[in-house]
DSSP file (Angstrom, degrees, kcal/mol; ACC not computed):
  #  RESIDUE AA STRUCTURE BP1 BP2  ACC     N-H-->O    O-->H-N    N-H-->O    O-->H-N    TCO  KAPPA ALPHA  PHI   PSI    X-CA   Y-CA   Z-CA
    1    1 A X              0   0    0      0, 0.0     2,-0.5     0, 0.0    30,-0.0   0.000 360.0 360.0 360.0 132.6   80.3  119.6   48.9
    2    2 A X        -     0   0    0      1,-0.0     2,-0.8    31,-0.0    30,-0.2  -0.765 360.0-141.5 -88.7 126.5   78.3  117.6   51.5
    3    3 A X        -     0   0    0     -2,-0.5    31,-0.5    28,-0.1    30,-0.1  -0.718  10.2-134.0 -74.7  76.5   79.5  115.0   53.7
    4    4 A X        -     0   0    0     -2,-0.8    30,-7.3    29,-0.1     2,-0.3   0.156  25.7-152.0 -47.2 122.1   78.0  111.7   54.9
    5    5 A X  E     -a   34   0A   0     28,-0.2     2,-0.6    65,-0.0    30,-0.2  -0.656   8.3-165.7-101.6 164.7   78.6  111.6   58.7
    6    6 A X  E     -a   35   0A   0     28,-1.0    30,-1.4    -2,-0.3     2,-0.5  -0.990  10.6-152.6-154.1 117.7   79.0  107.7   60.2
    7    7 A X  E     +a   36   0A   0     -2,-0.6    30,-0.2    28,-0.2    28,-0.1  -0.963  28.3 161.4-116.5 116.1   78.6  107.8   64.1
    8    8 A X    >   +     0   0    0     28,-2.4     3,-1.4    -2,-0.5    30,-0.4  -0.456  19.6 149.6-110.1  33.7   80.6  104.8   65.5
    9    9 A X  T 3   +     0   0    0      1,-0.3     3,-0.1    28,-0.3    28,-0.1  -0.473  62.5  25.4 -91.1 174.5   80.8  106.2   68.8
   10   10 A X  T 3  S+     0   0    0      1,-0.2     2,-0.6    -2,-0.1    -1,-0.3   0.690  96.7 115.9  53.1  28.5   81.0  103.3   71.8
   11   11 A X    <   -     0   0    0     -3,-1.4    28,-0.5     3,-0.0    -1,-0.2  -0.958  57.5-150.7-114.1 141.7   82.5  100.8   69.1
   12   12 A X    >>  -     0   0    0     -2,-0.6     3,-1.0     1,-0.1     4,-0.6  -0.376  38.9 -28.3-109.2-175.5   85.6   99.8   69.9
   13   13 A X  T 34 S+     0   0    0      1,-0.3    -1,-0.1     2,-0.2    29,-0.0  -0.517 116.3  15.0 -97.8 133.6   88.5   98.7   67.1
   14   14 A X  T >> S+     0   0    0     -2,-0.4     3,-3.6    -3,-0.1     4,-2.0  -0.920 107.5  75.8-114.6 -10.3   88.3   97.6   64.7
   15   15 A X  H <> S+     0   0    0     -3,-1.0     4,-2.5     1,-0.3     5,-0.3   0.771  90.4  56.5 -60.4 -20.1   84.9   98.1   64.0
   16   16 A X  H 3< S+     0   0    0     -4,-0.6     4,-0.4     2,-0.2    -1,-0.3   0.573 112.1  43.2 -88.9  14.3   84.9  101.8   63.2
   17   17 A X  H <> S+     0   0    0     -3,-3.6     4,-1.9     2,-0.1     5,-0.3   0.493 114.7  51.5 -88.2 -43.3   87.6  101.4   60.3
   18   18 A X  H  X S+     0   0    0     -4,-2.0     4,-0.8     2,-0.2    -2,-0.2   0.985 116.7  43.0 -77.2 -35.4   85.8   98.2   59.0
   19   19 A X  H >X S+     0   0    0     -4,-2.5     3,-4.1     2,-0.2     4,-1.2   0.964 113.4  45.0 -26.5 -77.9   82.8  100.4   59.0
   20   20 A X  H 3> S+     0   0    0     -4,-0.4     4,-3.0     1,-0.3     5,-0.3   0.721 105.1  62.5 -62.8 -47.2   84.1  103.4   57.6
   21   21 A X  H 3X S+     0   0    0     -4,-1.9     4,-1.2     2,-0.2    -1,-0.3   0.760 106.2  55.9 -39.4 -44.4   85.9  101.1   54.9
   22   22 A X  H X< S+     0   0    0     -3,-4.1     3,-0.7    -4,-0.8     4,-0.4   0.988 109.6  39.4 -44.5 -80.7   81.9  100.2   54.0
   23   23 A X  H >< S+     0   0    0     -4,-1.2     3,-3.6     1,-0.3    -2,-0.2   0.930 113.0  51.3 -69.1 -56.5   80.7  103.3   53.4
   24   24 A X  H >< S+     0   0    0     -4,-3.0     3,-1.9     1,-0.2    -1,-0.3   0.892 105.5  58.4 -57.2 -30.8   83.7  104.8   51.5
   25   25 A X  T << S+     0   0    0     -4,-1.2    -1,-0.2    -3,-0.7    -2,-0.2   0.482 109.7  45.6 -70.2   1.7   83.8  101.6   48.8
   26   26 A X  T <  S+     0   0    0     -3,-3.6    -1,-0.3    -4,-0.4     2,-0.3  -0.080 103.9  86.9-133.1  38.5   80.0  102.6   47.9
   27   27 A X  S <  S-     0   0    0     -3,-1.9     3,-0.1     4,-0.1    -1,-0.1  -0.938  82.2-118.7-124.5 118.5   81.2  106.7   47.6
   28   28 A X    >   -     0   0    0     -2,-0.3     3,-1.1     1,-0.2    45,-0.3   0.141  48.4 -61.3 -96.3 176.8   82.4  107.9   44.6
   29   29 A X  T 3  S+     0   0    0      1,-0.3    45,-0.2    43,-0.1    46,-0.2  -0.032 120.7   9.3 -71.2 154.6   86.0  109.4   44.1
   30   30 A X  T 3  S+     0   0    0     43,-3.1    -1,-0.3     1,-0.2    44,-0.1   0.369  90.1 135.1  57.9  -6.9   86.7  112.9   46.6
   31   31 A X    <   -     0   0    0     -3,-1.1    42,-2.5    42,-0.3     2,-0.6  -0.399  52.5-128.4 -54.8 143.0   83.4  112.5   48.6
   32   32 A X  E     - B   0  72A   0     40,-0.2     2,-0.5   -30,-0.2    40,-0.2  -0.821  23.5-173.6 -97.8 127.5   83.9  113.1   52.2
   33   33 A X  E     - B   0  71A   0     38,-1.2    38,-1.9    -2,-0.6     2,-0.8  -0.936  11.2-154.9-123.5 123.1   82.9  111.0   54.6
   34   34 A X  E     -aB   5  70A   0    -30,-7.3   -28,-1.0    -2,-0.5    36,-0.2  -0.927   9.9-158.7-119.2 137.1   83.4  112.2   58.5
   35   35 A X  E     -aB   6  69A   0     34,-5.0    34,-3.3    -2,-0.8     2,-0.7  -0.788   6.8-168.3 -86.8 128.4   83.7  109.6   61.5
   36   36 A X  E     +aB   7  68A   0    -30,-1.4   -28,-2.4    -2,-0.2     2,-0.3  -0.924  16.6 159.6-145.5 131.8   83.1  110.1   65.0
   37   37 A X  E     - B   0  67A   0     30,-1.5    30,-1.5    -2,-0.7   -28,-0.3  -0.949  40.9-149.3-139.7 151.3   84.2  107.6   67.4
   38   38 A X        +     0   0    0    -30,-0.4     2,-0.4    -2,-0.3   -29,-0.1   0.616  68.6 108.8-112.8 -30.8   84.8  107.9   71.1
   39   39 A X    >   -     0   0    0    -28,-0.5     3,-3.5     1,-0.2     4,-0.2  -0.370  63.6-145.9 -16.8  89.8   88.0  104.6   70.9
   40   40 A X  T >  S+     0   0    0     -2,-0.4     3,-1.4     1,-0.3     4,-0.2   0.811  93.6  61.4 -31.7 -43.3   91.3  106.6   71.5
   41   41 A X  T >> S+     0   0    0      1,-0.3     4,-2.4     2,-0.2     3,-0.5   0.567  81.2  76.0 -72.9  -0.8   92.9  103.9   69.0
   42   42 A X  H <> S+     0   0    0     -3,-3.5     4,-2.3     1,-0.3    -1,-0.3   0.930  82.9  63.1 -74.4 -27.1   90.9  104.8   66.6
   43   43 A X  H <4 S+     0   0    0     -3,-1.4     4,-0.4     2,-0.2    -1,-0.3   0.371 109.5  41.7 -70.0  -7.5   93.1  107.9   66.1
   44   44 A X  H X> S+     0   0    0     -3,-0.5     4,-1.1    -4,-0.2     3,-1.1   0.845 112.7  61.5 -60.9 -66.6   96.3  105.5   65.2
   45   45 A X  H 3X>S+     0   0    0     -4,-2.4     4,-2.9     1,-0.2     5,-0.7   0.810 102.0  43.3 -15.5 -72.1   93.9  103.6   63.2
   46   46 A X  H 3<5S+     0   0    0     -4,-2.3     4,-0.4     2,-0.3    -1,-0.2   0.711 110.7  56.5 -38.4 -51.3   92.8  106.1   60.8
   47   47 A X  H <>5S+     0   0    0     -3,-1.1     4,-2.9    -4,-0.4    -1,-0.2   0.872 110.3  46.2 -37.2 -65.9   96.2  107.3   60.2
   48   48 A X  H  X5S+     0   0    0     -4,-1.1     4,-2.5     1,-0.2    -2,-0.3   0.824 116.2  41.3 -52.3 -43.8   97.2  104.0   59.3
   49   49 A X  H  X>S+     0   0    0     -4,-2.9     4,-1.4    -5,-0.3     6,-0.8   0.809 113.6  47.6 -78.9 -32.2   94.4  103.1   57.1
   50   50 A X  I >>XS+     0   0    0     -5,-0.7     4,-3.2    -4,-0.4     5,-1.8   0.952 113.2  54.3 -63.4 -57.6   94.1  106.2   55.3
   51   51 A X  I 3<5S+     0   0    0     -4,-2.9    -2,-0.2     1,-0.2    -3,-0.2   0.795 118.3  41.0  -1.7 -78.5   98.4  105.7   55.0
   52   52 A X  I 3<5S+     0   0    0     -4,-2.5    -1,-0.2     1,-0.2    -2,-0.2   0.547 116.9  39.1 -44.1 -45.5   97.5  102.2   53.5
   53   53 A X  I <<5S-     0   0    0     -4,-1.4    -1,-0.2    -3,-1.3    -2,-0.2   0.459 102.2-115.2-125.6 -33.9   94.4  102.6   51.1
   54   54 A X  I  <<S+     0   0    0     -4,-3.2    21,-0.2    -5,-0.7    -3,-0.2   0.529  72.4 138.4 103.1   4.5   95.5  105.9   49.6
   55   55 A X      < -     0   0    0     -5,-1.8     2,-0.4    -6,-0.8    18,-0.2  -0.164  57.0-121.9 -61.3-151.4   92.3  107.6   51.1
   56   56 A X  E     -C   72   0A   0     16,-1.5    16,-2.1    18,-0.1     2,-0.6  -0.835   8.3-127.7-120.5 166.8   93.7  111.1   52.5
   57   57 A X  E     -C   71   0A   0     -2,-0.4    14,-0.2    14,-0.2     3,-0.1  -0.901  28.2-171.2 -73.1  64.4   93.3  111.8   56.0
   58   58 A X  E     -     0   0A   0     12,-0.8     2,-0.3    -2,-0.6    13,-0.2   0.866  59.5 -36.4 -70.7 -38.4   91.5  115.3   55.7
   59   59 A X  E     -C   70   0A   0     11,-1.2    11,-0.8     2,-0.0     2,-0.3  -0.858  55.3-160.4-158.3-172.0   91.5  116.7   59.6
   60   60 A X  E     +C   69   0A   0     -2,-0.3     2,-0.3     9,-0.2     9,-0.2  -0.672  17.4 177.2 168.7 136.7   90.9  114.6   63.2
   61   61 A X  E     -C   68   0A   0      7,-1.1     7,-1.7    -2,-0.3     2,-0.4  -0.963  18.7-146.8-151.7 148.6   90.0  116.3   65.9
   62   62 A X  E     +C   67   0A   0      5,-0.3     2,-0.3    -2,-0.3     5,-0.3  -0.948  22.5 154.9 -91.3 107.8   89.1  115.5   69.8
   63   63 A X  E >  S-C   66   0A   0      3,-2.6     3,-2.6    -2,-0.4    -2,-0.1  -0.962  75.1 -16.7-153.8 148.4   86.8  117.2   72.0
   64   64 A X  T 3  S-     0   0    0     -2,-0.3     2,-0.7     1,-0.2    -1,-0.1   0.886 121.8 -52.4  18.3  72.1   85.2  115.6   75.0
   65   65 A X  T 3  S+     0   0    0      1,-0.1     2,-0.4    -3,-0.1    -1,-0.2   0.128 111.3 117.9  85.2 -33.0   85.8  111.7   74.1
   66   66 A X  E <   - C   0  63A   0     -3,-2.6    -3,-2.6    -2,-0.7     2,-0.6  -0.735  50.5-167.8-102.0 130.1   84.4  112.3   71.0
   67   67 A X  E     -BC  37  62A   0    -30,-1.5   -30,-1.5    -2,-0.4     2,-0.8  -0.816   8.1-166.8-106.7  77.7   87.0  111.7   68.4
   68   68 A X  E     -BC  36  61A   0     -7,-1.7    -7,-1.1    -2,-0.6     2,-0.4  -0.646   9.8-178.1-120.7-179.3   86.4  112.8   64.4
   69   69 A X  E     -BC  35  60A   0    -34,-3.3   -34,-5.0    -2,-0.8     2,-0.6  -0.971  16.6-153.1-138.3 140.2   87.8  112.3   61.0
   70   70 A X  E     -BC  34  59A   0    -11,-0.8   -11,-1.2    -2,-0.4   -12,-0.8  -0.938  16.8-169.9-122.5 112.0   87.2  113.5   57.7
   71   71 A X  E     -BC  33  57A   0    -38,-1.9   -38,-1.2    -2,-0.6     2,-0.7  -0.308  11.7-149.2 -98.6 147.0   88.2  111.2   55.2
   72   72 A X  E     -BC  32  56A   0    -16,-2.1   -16,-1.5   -40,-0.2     2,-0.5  -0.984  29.6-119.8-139.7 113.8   88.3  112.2   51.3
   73   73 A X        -     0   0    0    -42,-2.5   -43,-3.1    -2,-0.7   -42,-0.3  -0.537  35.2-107.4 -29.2  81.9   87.6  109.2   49.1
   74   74 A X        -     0   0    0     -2,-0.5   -43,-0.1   -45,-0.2    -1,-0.1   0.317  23.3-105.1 -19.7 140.8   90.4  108.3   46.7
   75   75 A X        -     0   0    0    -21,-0.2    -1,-0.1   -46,-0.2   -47,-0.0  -0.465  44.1-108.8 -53.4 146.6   90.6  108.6   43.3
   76   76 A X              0   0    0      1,-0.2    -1,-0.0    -2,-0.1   -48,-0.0  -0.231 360.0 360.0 -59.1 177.2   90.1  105.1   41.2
   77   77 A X              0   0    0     -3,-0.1    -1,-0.2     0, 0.0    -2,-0.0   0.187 360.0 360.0-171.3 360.0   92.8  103.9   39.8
């Protein structure tokens, strides 16, 4: 399955969760969407929003600065 990537890097928070919050509300349920942001916070962020919205949280990962997550789209309900 292919994944829409969203490069937020240099934007600091919130704005790469209110992005990322965009893109998944126009992706239909289980699409993957991966985020890559350089914002250290983002990686409590993510947690927390995925936590919140019911998205899951598929991986996050670090390497040089660059921060991503791969998000899996909720089911409606």
């Amino acid at each position: 399955m292919a994944e829409t990537v969203l490069d937020l890097k240099n934007l600091a928070c919130p704005l790469p969760v209110l992005r990322a919050n965009r893109a998944l509300r126009s992706m239909t349920p289980g699409e993957r969407l991966r985020v890559l942001a350089t914002d250290a916070a983002s990686v409590a962020d993510f947690k927390s929003y995925c936590r919140e919205t019911g998205h899951a949280l598929v991986s996050w990962s670090e390497e040089a600065g660059i921060y991503s997550f791969t998000i899996r789209r909720r089911a409606e309900s």
